[in-house]
C-alpha positions in Angstrom: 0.0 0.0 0.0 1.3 3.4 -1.0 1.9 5.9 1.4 -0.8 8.1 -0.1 -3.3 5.8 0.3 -3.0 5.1 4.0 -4.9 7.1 6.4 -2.2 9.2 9.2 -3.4 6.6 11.2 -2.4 3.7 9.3 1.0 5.3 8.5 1.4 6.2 11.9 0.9 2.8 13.5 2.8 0.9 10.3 5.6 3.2 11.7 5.5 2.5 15.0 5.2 -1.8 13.9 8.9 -1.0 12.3 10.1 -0.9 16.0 10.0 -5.1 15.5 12.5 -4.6 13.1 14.9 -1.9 14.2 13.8 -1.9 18.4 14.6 1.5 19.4 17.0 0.8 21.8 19.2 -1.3 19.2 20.1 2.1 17.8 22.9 2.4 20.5 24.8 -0.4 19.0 28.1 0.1 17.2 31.5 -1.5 17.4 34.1 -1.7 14.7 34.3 -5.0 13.5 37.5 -7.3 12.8 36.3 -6.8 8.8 35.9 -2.4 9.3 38.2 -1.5 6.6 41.3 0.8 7.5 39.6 4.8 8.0 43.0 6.2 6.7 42.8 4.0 3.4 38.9 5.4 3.2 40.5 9.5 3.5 43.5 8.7 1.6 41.3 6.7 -1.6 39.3 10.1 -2.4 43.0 11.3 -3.0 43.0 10.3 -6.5 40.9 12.6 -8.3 41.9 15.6 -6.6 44.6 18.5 -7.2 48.0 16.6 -5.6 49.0 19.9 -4.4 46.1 20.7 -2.3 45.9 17.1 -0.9 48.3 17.9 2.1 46.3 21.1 2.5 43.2 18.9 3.4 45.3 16.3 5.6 46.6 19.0 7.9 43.0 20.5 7.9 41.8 16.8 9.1 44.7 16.1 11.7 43.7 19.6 13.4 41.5 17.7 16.0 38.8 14.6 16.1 36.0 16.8 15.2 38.1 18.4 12.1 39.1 14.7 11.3 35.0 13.6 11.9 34.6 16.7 9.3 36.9 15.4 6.7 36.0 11.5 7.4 32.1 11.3 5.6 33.3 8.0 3.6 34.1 6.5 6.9 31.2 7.2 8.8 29.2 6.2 5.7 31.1 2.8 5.8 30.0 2.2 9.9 26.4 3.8 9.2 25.7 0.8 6.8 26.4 -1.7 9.2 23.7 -0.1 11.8 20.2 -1.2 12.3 17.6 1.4 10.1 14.1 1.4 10.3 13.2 1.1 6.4 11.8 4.4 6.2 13.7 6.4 3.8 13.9 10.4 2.7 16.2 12.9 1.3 19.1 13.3 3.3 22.2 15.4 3.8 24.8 12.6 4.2 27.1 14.7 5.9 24.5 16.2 8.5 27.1 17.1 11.2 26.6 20.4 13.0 28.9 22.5 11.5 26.9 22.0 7.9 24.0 24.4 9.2 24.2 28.3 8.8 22.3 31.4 7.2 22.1 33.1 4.6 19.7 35.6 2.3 16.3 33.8 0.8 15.1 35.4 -2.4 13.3 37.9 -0.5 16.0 39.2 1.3 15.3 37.7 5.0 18.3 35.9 6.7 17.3 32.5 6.8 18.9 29.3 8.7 19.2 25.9 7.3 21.7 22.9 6.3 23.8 24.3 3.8 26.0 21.6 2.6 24.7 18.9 0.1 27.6 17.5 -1.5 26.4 13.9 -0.1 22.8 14.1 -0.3 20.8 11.2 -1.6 17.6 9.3 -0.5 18.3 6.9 2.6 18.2 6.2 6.1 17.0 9.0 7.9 18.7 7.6 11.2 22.1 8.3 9.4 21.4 11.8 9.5 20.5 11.9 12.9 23.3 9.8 13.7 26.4 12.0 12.3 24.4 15.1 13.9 24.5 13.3 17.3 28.1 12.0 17.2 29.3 15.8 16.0 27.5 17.1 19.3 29.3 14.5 21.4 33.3 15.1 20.1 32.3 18.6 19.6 31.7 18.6 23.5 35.1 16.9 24.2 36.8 19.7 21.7 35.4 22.7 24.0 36.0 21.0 27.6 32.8 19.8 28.5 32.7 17.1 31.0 31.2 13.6 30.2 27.7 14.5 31.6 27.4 17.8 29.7 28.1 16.0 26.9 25.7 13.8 27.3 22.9 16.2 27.8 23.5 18.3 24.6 23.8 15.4 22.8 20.3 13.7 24.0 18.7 17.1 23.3 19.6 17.4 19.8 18.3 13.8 19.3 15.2 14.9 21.3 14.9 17.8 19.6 14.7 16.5 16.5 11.8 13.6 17.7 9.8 16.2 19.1 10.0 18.5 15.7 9.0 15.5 14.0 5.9 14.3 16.1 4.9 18.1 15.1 5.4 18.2 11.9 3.5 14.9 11.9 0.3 16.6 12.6 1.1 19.7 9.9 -0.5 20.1 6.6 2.0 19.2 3.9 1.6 22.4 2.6 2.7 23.4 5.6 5.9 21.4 5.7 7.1 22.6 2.8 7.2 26.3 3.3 8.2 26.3 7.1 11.3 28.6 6.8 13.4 29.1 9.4 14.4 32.8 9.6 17.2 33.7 11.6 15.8 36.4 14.2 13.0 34.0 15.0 15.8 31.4 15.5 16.8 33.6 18.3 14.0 32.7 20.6 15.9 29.1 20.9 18.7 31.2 22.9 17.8 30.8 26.4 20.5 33.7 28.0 20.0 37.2 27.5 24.2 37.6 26.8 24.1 34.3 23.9 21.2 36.4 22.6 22.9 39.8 22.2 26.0 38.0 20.8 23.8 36.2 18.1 22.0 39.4 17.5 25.7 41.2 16.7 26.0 37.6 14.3 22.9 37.8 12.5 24.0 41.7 11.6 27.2 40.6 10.5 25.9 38.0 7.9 23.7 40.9 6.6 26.8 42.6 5.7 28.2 39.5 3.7 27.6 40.7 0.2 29.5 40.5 -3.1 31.1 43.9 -2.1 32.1 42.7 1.0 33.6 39.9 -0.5 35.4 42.2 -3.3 37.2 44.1 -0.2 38.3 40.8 1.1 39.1 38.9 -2.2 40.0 41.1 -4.6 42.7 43.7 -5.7 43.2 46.5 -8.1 45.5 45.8 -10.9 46.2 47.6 -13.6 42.8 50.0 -13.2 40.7 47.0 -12.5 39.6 44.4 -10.0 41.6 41.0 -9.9 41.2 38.2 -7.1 44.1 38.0 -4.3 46.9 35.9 -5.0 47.3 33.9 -1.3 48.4 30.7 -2.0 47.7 27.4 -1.9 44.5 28.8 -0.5 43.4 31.1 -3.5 45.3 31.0 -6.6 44.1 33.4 -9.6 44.5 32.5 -12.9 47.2 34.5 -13.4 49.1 33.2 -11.1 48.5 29.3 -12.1 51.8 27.2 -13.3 52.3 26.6 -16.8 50.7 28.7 -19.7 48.7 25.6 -21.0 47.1 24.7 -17.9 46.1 28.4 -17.9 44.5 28.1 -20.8 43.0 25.1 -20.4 41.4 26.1 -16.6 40.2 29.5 -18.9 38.4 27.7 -21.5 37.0 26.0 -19.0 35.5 27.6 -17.1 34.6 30.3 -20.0 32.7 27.4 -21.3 31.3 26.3 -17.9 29.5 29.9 -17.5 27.8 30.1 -20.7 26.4 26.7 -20.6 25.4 27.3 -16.9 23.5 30.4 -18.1 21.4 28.5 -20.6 20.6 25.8 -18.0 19.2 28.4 -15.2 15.8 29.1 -15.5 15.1 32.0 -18.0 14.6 34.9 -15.9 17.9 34.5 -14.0 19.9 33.7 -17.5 18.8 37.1 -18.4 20.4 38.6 -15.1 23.4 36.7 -15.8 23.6 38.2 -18.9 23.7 41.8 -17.5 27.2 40.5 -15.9 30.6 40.4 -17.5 33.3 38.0 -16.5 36.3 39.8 -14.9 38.5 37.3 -13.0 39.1 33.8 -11.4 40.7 31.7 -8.9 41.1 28.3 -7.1 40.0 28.3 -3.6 40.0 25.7 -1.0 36.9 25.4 0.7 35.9 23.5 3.9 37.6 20.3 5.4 36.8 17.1 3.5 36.2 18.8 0.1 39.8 20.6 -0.1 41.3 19.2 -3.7 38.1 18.8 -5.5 38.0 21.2 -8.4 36.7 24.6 -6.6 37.0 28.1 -8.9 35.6 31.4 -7.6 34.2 33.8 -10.1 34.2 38.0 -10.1 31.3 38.8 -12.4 30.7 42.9 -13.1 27.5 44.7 -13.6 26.6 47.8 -14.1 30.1 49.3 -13.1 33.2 48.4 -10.9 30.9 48.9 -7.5 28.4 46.0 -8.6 30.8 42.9 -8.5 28.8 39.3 -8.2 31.0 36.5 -7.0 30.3 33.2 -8.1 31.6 29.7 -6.9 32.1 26.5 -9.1 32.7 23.8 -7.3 33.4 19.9 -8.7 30.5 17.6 -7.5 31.7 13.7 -7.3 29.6 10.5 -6.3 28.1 10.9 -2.9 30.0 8.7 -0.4 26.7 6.9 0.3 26.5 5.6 -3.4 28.7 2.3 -2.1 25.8 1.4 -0.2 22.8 3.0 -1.2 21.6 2.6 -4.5 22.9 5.0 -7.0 22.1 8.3 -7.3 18.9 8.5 -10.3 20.9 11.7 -11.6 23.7 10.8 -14.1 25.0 14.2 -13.2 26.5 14.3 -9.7 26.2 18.1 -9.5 22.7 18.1 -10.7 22.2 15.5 -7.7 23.8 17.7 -5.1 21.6 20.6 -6.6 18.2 18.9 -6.5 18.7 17.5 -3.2 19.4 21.0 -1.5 16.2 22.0 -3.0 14.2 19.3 -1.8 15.7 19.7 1.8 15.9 23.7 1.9 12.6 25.5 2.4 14.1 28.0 0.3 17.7 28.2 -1.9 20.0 30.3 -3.6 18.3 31.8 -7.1 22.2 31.3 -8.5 22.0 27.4 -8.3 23.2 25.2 -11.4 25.2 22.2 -12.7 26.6 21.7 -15.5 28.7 18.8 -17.0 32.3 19.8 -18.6 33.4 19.0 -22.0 36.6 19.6 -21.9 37.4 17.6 -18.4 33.9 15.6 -18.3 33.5 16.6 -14.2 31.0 17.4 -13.1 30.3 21.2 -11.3 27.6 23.2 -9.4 27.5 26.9 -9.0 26.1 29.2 -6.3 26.3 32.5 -5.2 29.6 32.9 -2.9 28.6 35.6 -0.5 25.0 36.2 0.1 24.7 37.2 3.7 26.3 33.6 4.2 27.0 33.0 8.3 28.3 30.2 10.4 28.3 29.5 14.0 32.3 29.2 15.6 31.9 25.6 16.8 35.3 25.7 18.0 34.8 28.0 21.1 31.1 27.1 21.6 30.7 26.7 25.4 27.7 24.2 27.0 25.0 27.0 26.5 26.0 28.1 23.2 26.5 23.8 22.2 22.4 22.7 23.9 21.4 26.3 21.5 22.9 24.6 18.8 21.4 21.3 19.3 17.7 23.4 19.0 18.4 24.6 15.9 19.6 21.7 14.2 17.6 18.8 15.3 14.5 21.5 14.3 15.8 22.2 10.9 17.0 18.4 10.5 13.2 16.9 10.8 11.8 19.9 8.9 14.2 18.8 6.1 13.5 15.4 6.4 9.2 15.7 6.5 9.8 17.8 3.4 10.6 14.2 0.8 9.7 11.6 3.5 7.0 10.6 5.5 6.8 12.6 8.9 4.1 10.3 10.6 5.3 7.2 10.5 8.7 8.3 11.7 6.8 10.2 14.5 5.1 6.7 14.8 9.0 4.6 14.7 9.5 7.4 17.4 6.6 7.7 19.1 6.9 10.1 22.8 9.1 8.0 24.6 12.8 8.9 25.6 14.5 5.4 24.2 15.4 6.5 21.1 17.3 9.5 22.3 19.2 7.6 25.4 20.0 4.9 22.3 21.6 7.3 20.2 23.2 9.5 22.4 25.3 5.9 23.5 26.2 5.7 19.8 27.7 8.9 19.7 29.8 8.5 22.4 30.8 4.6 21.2 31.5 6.5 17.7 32.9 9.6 19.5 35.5 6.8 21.0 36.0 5.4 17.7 36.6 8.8 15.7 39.5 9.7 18.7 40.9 6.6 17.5 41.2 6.9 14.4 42.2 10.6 13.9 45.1 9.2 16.6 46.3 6.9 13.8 45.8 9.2 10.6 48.3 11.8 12.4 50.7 9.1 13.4 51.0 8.5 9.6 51.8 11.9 9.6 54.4 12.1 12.1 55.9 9.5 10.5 56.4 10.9 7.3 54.5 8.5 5.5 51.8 11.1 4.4 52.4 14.7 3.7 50.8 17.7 5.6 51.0 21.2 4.5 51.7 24.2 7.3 48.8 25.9 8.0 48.9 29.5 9.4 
C-alpha cells in the first residue's frame, strides 16, 4: 500500500510496527568489526581525483583535531552507518548532516534565513544516518570545547530529542505546511535561552547581513592595472594569473569560459537574463571547507553595471556521494545536478544562483552558487555548553523539517513515538563512535608524524 493511500493513522501505527524490526533501543549499538576496513585507506582513496598539491592542504585540515578529522571523514562514517540497524523508512538526506553543515544566509526575498547548507552527499536513505552523524558531531564537539562527560551527554540527548519532538509536530502539519516552514534567523533567536548568547547572536545575524558580493570584493580582490583581480594567497586562492604553466592556464580559462555560458542556458530564463547583464572579470582556485579541499573549486568575479556592482560566483566539482557504495545509486547521471536537486528538496528555500553543469573539456562534473550572500556560520570551535544545547535546538529543528519535506513525517513520528528510548539509544552511539573517531584521527596523524603522508603548514 502506497503511502498516499493510507490514512495518518495507518502510517502512523505501520511506523510505530517498524520498531520489530529496528527496536529502538538497538540504535545504540556500534563496534568496529575485525572486517571495518582501515579509515585512513577510506580519506587517503578520495585522493585520486583531486589536485595533488592541495591534498596535504586537506590532511593537515583533518589532523587539526577529532571533530576536524570527523569533518573530513564522511566516507568513513558512511562505511560504519551501513552496518547499523535502520528502520526502512527512507527520505532525502544530507549525508554529511554534522553540525557545523547548518548556517544562514539571504532567501530570495532578502530575510536571513537558517538551514543545512551543505549537500555534497545528499541522496535518499536512512533518515537515522542523518541523525546519527548530527549526534556524534554534538558528542566530540563537547570533548573539543572542555565539556565534561555529563554535559556532553545532555547536549547530545537534546539534539536527538529535539529533532523527535520536531518531528511528532510536523507529523500533525498540513503538507503544505511542511514545505514552506522557513526558518528565519531572528526567530531562530527565541531558541537562545540567556540574554548575553542572545545579544552575541544578534551582533551575528548583523554581520551575515553585511556579507555581500562587495564585502567579499574588499576581502578577495585587488586592483590591478585599473581593474579588480582576485588575491593571490596561496595554496588557498590562486588566480588565474598566477596558475603554473601557460597551457594549464589556458586550459582552466576555457574552462571555465565554457562552464559559464552553458550554466546560463541551464538556469531558468529569468535568472539567464540577469546573468547576462554580468561580465566576467577574473578567477581563482579556492579551497573550501575540510573534506572537500582538492576537489575542483573556482571562484568567479562577475561585473554589472560598473566596478561597484561585482557578483561572486563559486564553481565547485560535485563527485559521487560517499553513500552511493551502499545506497543505490544516485537517479541523476550528473552528480552536480544531484547535489543541486537534493538542497532544494531539503531547503525551504535556496540560492536563485543554483546550477550544474557537465564539462566538456574535463567531463567533471560542477555546481555553481552565489559565494557571498549574507552567508553566516556558528564558531563551533569556542562554543561553550549553552551556546552547544542552543545549537542542538536549531539543528535537530531544521533536520526533521528537512526530512518531512521528501519523507513521511508520521510514521517516523510513529518509529518514534513520545518515549525517551530513542534519544538515550543514540546519544550511546555517539559517544561509542565519538571513542572510535579519537581513534582513528590518533592513527591518521601518526601517519603523519611518521612521514609516511604529507601535511601542509597551516597559518
Amino acid at each position: 500500500m502506497s503511502e498516499v493511500s493510507r490514512t495518518p493513522n495507518e502510517r502512523y501505527e505501520y511506523g510505530r510496527s517498524l520498531r520489530g524490526k529496528a527496536p529502538l533501543e538497538s540504535h545504540a549499538e556500534w563496534s568496529p568489526g575485525s572486517e571495518r576496513e582501515g579509515p585512513v585507506n577510506l580519506v587517503e582513496n578520495q585522493n585520486e581525483n583531486r589536485l595533488p598539491w592541495l591534498v596535504p592542504v586537506r590532511r593537515a585540515r583533518m589532523s587539526v583535531s577529532p571533530f576536524t578529522f570527523f569533518r573530513g571523514g564522511a566516507r568513513i562514517m558512511a562505511h560504519d552507518l551501513a552496518t547499523t540497524p535502520v528502520s526502512g523508512l527512507q527520505t532525502q538526506i544530507c549525508g554529511d548532516a554534522h553540525l557545523a553543515n547548518f548556517g544562514v544566509y539571504a532567501s530570495p526575498e532578502r530575510r536571513l534565513v537558517f538551514d543545512l547548507n551543505d549537500f555534497d552527499e545528499t541522496l535518499p536513505g536512512p533518515w537515522e544516518w542523518d541523525v546519527k552523524r548530527l549526534a556524534a558531531s554534538f558528542a566530540l564537539a563537547g570533548r573539543h570545547n572542555g565539556l565534561g562527560t555529563k554535559e556532553t551527554r545532555k547536549v547530545t540527548e537534546r539534539v536527538i530529542r529535539t529533532y523527535r519532538k520536531a518531528m511528532d509536530e510536523l507529523a500533525n502539519m498540513r503538507l503544505i505546511d511542511i514545505w514552506n516552514r522557513l526558518a528565519e534567523a531572528d526567530k531562530a533567536l527565541e531558541l537562545v535561552e540567556h540574554r548575553k548568547m542572545r545579544k552575541k547572536a544578534e551582533s551575528g545575524i548583523e554581520k551575515a547581513k553585511r556579507r555581500d558580493s562587495r564585502h567579499a570584493l574588499d576581502k578577495l580582490a585587488e586592483e590591478v592595472d585599473g581593474e579588480y583581480r582576485i588575491r593571490s594567497e596561496p595554496p588557498l586562492l590562486v588566480p588565474l594569473r598566477h596558475m603554473r604553466g601557460e597551457s594549464l592556464r589556458d586550459e582552466t580559462r576555457s574552462m571555465v569560459l565554457e562552464a559559464l555560458e552553458d550554466y546560463k542556458r541551464g538556469v531558468p530564463d529569468h535568472i539567464g537574463r540577469l546573468l547576462g547583464q554580468y561580465r566576467p572579470v577574473d578567477f581563482a582556485v579556492k579551497v573550501v571547507g575540510v573534506g572537500s579541499v582538492g576537489t575542483r573549486c573556482f571562484i568567479l568575479l562577475l561585473e554589472g553595471r560598473d566596478r561597484n556592482d561585482p557578483l561572486f560566483l563559486q564553481i565547485k566539482q560535485a563527485t559521487k556521494s560517499v553513500l552511493e557504495e551502499h545506497l543505490p545509486n544516485s537517479r541523476y547521471r550528473n552528480s552536480a545536478k544531484r547535489v543541486v536537486e537534493g538542497q532544494r528538496l531539503m531547503q525551504t528555500v535556496s540560492d536563485i544562483f543554483l546550477g550544474h553543469v557537465k564539462s566538456s573539456i574535463s567531463g567533471n562534473h560542477y555546481y555553481w552558487r552565489q559565494l557571498k550572500d549574507w552567508k553566516g556560520s556558528a564558531d563551533v570551535d569556542n562554543a561553550t555548553g549553552e551556546k552547544l544545547h542552543a545549537f542542538a535546538r536549531s539543528r535537530g529543528r531544521t533536520l526533521a523539517r528537512a526530512h518531512a519535506r521528501a519523507g513521511d513525517p508520521i510514521a517516523i513520528a510513529g518509529y518514534l513515538d513520545a518515549g525517551k528510548l530513542f534519544d538515550r539509544a543514540v546519544a550511546k552511539f555517539a559517544e561509542r563512535y565519538a571513542d572510535q573517531c579519537e581513534r582513528d584521527h590518533e592513527a591518521f596523524v601518526a601517519e603523519i608524524q611518521s612521514g609516511r603522508l604529507e601535511a601542509a603548514e597551516l597559518e
